[in-house]
C-alpha positions as CSV (number, residue, x, y, z in Angstrom):
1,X,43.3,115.6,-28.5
2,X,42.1,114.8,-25.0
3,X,40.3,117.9,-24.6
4,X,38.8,116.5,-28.0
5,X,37.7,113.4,-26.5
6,X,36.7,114.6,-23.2
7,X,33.9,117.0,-24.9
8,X,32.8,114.4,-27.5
9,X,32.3,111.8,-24.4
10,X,30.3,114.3,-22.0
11,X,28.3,115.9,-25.2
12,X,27.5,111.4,-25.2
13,X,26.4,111.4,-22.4
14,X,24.6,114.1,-21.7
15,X,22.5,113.3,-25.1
16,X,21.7,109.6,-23.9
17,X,20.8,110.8,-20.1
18,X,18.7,113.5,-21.5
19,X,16.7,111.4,-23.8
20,X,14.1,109.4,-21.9
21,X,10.3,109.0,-22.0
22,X,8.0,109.8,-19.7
23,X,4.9,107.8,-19.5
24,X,2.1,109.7,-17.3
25,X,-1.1,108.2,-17.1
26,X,-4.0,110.4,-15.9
27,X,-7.1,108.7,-15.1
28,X,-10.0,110.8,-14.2
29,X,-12.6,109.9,-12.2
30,X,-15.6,111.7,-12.9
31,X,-18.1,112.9,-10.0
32,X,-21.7,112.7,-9.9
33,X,-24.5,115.4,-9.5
34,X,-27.6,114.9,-8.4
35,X,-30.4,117.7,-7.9
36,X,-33.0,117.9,-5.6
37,X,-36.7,119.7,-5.3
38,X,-38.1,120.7,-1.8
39,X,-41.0,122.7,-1.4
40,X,-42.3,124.0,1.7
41,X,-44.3,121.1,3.1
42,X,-40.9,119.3,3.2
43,X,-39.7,121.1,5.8
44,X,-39.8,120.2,9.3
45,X,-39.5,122.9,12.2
46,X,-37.4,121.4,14.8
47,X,-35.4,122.2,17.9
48,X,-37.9,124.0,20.0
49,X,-38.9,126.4,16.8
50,X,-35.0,127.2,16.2
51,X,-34.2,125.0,13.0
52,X,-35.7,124.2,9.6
53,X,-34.9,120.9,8.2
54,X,-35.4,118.6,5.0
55,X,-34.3,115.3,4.4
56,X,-32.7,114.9,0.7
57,X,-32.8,110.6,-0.1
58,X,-29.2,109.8,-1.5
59,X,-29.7,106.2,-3.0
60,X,-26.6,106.8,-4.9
61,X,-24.1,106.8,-1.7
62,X,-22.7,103.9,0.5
63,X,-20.6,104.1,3.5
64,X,-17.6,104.4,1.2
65,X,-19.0,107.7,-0.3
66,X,-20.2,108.9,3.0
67,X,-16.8,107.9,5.0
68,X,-13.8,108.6,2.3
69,X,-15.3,110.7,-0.8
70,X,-16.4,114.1,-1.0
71,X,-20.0,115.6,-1.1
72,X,-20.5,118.9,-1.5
73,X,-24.2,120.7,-1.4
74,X,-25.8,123.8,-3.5
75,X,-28.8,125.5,-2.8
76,X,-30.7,127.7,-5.2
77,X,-33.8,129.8,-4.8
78,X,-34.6,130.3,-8.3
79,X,-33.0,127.4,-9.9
80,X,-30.3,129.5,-11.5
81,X,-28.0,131.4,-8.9
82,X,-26.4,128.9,-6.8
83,X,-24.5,129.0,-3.4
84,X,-22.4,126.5,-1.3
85,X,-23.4,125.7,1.6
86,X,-22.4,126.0,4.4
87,X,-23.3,129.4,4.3
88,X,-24.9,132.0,5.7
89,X,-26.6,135.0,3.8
90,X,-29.3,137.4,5.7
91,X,-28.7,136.1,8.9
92,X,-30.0,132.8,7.9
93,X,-27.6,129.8,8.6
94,X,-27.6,127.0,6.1
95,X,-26.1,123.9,6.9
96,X,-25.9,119.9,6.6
97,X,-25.2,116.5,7.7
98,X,-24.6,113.3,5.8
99,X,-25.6,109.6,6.8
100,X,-25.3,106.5,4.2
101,X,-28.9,107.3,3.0
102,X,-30.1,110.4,2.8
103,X,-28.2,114.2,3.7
104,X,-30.0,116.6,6.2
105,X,-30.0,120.4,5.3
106,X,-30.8,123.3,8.3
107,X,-31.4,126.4,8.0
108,X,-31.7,128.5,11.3
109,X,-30.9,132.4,11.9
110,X,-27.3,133.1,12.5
111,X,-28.1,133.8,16.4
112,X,-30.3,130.8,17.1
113,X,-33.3,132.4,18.0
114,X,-36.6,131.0,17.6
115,X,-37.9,131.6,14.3
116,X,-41.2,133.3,12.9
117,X,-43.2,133.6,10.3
118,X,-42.8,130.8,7.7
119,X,-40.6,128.2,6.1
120,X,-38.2,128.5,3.3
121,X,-41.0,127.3,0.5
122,X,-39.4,126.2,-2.9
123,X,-35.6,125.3,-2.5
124,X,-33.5,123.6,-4.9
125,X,-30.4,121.5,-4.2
126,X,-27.5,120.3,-6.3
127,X,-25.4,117.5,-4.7
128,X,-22.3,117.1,-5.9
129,X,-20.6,113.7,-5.3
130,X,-17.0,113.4,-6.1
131,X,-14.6,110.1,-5.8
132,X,-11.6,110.1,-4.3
133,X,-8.4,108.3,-5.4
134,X,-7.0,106.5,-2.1
């Protein structure tokens, strides 16, 4: 009789410790993408001949985007194919720098050398900006 009320006691309480609800709320936060057109007159030789750059405006960013959230940068040559950068592909370094107002993309050769001929012409950009929960 014990053994009887033992089992119906823990088969009690294991149903009412089992049984409770768990409430999860997911909130998403949903990033912005901006893209961006340069052509070649953009472009700005700099550092003695060594570096290409091109300023990209970012009205959408504050210092709280620029100092806690994340921004991540694309570029595309034909509007279609598009890689992260920093990267480097053909020798070519691409890089870039954030401020509050605008982000700076370089593009230099791998072993810093001066370059020749011309600039990078038509480049597109996607600019991913992406909230972060604190």
């Amino acid at each position: 009789m014990k053994r009887l009320l033992f089992l119906i006691a823990g088969v009690i309480i294991l149903g009412f410790t089992s049984c409770q609800k768990d409430v999860n709320n997911y909130y998403t936060v949903t990033n912005k993408t901006i893209y961006a057109e340069r052509s070649g007159s953009q472009w700005t030789l700099v550092d003695g001949g060594k570096t290409f750059v091109s300023s990209i405006p970012l009205y959408e960013t504050d210092n709280f985007y620029n100092d806690y959230d994340g921004i991540l940068v694309y570029i595309s040559y034909d509007n279609k194919v598009w890689e992260q950068i920093p990267h480097t592909y053909l020798g070519i370094a691409y890089s870039f720098d954030t401020s509050n107002s605008d982000i700076q993309v370089r593009m230099q050769y791998s072993d810093y050398t001066q370059i020749t001929g011309g600039g990078p012409g038509r480049v597109y950009f996607k600019i991913v900006l992406i909230p972060s929960e604190q």
